[in-house]
Every structure is written in C-alpha cells, then in structure tokens.
C-alpha positions in Angstrom: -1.0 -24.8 8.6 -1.2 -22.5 11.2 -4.3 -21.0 12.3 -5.1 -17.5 11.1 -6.9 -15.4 13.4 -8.2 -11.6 12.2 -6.8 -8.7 14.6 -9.8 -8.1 17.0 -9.0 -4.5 16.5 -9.6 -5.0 12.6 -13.1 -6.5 12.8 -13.8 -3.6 15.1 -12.9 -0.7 13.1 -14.0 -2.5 9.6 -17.7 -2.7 11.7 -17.6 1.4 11.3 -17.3 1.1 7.5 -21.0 1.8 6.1 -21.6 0.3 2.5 -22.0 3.8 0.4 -19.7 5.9 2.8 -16.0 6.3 3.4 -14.3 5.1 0.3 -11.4 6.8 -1.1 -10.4 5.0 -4.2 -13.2 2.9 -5.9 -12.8 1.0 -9.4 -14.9 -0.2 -11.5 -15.0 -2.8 -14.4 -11.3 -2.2 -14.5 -9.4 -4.5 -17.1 -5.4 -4.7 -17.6 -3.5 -6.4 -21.0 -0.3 -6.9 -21.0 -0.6 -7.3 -24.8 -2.5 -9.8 -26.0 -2.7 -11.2 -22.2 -5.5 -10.2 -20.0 -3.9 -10.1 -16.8 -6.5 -8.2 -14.6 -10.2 -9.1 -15.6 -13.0 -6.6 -14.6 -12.1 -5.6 -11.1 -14.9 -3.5 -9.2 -13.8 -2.9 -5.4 -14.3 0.1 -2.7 -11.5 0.9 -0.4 -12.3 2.8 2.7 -10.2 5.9 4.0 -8.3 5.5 7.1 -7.7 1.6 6.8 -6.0 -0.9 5.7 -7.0 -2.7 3.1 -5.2 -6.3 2.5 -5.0 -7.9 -1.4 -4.0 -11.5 -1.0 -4.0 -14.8 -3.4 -1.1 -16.7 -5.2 1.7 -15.3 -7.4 0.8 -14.2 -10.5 -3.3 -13.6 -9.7 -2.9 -9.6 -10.2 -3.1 -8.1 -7.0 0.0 -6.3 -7.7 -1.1 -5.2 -10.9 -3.8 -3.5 -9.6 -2.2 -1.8 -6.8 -0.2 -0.3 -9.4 -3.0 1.0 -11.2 -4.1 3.2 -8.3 -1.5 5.1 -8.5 -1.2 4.8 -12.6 2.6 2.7 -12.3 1.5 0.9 -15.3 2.0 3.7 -17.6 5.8 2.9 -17.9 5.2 -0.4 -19.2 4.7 0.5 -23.2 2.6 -2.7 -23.9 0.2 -2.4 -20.8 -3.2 -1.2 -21.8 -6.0 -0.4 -18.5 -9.5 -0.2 -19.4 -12.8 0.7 -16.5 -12.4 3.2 -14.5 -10.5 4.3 -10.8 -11.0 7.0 -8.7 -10.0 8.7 -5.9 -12.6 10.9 -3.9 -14.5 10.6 -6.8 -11.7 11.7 -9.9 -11.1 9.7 -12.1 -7.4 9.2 -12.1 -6.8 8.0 -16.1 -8.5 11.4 -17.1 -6.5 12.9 -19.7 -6.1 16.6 -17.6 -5.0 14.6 -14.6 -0.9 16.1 -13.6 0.4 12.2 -13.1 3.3 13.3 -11.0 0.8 15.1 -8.8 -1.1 11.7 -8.6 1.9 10.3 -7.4 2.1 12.8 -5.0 -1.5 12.0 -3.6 -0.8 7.9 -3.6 2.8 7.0 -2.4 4.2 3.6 -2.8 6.7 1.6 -0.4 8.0 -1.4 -2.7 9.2 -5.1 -1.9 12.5 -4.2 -1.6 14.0 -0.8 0.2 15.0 1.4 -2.3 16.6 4.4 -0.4 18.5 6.9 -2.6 22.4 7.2 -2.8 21.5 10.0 -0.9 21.6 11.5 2.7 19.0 10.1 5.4 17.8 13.4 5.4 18.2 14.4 1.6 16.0 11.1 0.8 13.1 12.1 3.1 13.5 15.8 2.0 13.5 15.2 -1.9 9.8 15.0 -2.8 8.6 18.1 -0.7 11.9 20.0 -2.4 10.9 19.0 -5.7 7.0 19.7 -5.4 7.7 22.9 -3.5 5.9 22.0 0.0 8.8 23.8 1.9 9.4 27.8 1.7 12.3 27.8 4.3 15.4 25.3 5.7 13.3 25.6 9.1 10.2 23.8 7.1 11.6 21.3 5.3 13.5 20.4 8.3 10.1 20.4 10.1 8.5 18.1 7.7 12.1 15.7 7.8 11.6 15.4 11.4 8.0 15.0 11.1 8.1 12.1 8.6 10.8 10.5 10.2 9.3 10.2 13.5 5.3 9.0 11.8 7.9 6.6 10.4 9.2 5.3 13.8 12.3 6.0 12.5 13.8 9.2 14.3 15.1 8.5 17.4 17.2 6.0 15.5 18.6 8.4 13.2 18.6 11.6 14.3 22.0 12.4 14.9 23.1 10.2 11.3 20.9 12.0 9.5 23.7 13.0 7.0 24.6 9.5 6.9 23.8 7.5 3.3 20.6 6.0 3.6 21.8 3.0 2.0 24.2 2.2 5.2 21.0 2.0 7.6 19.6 -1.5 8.2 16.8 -3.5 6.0 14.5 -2.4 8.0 15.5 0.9 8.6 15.8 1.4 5.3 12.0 0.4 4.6 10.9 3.2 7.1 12.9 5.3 5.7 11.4 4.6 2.4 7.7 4.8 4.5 8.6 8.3 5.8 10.1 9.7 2.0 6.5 8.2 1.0 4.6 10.5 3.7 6.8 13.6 3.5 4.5 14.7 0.4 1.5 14.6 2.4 -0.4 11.5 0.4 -4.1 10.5 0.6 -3.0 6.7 0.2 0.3 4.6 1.0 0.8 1.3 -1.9 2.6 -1.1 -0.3 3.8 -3.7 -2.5 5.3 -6.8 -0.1 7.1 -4.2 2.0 8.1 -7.0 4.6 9.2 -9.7 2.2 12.5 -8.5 2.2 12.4 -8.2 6.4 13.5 -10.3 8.9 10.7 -11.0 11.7 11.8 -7.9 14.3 12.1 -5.8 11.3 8.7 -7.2 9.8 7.0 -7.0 13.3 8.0 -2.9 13.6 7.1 -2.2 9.7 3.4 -4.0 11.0 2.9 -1.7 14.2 3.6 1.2 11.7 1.5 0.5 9.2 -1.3 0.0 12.3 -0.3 3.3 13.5 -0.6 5.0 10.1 -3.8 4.2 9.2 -5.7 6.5 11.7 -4.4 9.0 9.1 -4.1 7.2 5.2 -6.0 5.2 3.7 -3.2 2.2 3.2 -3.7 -0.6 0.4 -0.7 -4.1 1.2 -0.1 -6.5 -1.2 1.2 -9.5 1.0 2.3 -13.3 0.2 1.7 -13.7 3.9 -2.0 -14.6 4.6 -0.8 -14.4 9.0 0.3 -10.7 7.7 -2.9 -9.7 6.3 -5.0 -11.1 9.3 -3.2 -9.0 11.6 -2.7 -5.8 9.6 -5.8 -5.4 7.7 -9.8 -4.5 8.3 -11.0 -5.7 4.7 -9.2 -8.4 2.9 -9.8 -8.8 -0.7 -8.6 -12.6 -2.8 -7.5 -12.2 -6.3 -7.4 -15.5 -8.3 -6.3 -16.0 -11.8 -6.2 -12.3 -12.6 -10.0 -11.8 -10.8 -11.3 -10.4 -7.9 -12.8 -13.1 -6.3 -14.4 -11.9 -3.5 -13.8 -8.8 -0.8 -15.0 -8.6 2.6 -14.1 -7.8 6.7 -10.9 -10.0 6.9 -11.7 -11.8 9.7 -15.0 -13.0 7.6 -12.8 -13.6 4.7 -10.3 -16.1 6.6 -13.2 -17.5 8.8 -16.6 -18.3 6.7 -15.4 -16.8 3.0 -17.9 -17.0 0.5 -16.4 -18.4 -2.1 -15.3 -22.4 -2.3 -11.9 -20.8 -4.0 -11.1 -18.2 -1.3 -11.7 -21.0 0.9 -9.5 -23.3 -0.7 -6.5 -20.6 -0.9 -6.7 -19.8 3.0 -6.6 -24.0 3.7 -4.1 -24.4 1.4 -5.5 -26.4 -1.1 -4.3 -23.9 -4.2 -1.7 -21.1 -3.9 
C-alpha cells in the first residue's frame, strides 16, 4: 500500500486549533438505532470552524450516519431513532423549536453522487436563495449565482450555458455545481458525503483544490473511502469502527503514530 503522507499545510493549520476554542459543531454521547440495531454508539467529537475535518474507516462503521445527523438527514428515515446531543455554535440542533429547513440552510450537503436538478445551470444554483428569500431583486440573485458559481470554480466554465440543463454538464461539473447550489444559501458547514467517489482523477483532483479553497470560509466535514484523500484534504482525521468513534486527532498524527492498535491496523490495511 502506498504511503500516506498528511498535507504539510494540514498539520500547520490544525497546530492553530486550541482544545476548548474554535469548534462549531460539537456532539456528545450521541447514539443512533436503526430499530433494534445500534448503528452509531456514543459518539462525543469537536469539529473546528474553518477546516476540514476527515471521517474515515471501513463501510458500514457509521461515519456517514453521523454526518447525517449534523444536519438532522436522519429524520426521513421513520425507524431511525438519535439519542446525545449535537450542536452548532452552541444550539442544540434536535431541539424541538429548531425550523429544520433553516438547519439545512446553515449545514449544506454535497452527496456521493451529483444530483443536479432537471433544471437550468443557473435555476439550480438560484433555487435555495429564491425559496428562503435571500434575494430582493433579478440583479441579486444573479449576484449571488455568479458568486457561488465562481467559490465553486465553476464559472468561467459555464458562464455563457448558464441556461443550459445542469444535468448535460460533465461528472465533475456537475459536483461543483452541486458544491456552489450548497453555498448559495450562505451555510456555516458543507457535509460532504464521498463527493469524489463518483469522479474521475482530474475531476477528483479539482473537487480537492476546492474543498482546500473553501475551508478559509466553512467549516467542511468529508466522509471518504479514500484514506490518500483524507491525508491530503483534511487537518483532523477522525476513524470510526464498528459503529464507534475510535479515536480523533491532527491527521497527519492519525496516519503516522495513531493511538489506537485498530486505527493502526485500518491505515496498514490489516482490517477495512
């Protein structure tokens, strides 16, 4: 197996992060059941603001069940219960009073595969701030296309298409595009659930540059299969095993002296 070698960059920013300070979604003896099955046992983590945060370990372990708690996905599933506690700057994001679709809003999510609408290029990047009513004019929510587009390193692709279908652009276009409808309502954090899986290696390569570029402003949480991925993307790495969290840390300590004979073990190859 190839050697996996942590972004300088990442160790450098991660070495900013004081214990106690920074965090922008923190959760505590959080617990997921599918039913009868306990799929996510106890999880207690701190995520910083303005990084990226990498979930890893082998199908199945949780990490994208979790992810999907921040941002309270889990409530469409009728048998799927969430115990503990998650918040973001401090709310707590199951309370009862708490306007989900505003949640959703605050946390966007860029999923495994691109998912464009049957719409325009511009009509999918313009949807969420028509329906939450960010725009007063044509001149802003053109402003805030434009805008979302380019953070997504997308425009100068498609600015004169932009009444093309997004579903004609390429796989990875599409993901951007999918990245800049996810940043055109303004979130506090970006889910990425495996958003490169679906990519070729160019297209993979340009969605990693983004999300490097967009974490000087979001606080950015990637579940990835890809262990290379998370080393180079990431400043804190956190292994999920057999639906626990088995230990969290700065990713280049995680994939170079982890403590814990399991994370090791994962990383070398030895379970996944």
């Amino acid at each position: 197996m190839d050697a996996i070698v942590a972004n300088p960059s990442s160790a450098t920013a991660a070495a900013h992060v004081m214990p106690g300070s920074g965090f922008k979604v923190s959760a505590r003896d959080c617990n997921v059941y599918y039913g009868e099955k306990h799929a996510l046992k106890s999880v207690s983590v701190d995520i910083p603001d303005r990084s990226v945060m990498a979930f890893i370990g082998p199908s199945g372990c949780g990490k994208s069940t979790f992810l999907r708690c921040i941002n309270r996905m889990n409530d469409t599933i009728p048998i799927c219960r969430v115990t503990g506690k998650i918040t973001i700057d401090g709310q707590d994001v199951y309370d009862q009073s708490l306007d989900v679709v505003q949640l959703r809003a605050r946390v966007g999510m860029v999923f495994q595969k691109p998912n464009p609408f049957p719409k325009s290029i511009y009509d999918n990047v313009a949807y969420g701030p028509r329906i939450h009513g960010f725009a007063q004019s044509r001149a802003e929510l053109d402003q805030i296309v434009m805008t979302s587009l380019e953070k997504a390193g997308l425009l100068k692709e498609v600015k004169d298409r932009l009444t093309d279908s997004g579903t004609s652009l390429s796989g990875g276009q599409q993901q951007r595009l999918c990245i800049a409808r996810a940043i055109a309502v303004s979130p506090e954090v970006i889910l990425m659930d495996e958003p490169c899986s679906a990519l070729d290696p160019i297209a993979t390569a340009r969605i990693e540059e983004l999300i490097d570029e967009l974490r000087s402003n979001y606080s950015i949480i990637i579940v990835t299969h890809s262990m290379q991925q998370a080393a180079r993307v990431s400043q804190r790495t956190a292994f999920f095993h057999l639906g626990t969290l088995v230990e969290e840390g700065e990713t280049g300590h995680i994939f170079t002296n982890p403590n814990d004979k399991r994370t090791q073990d994962y990383i070398t190859g030895r379970i996944g």
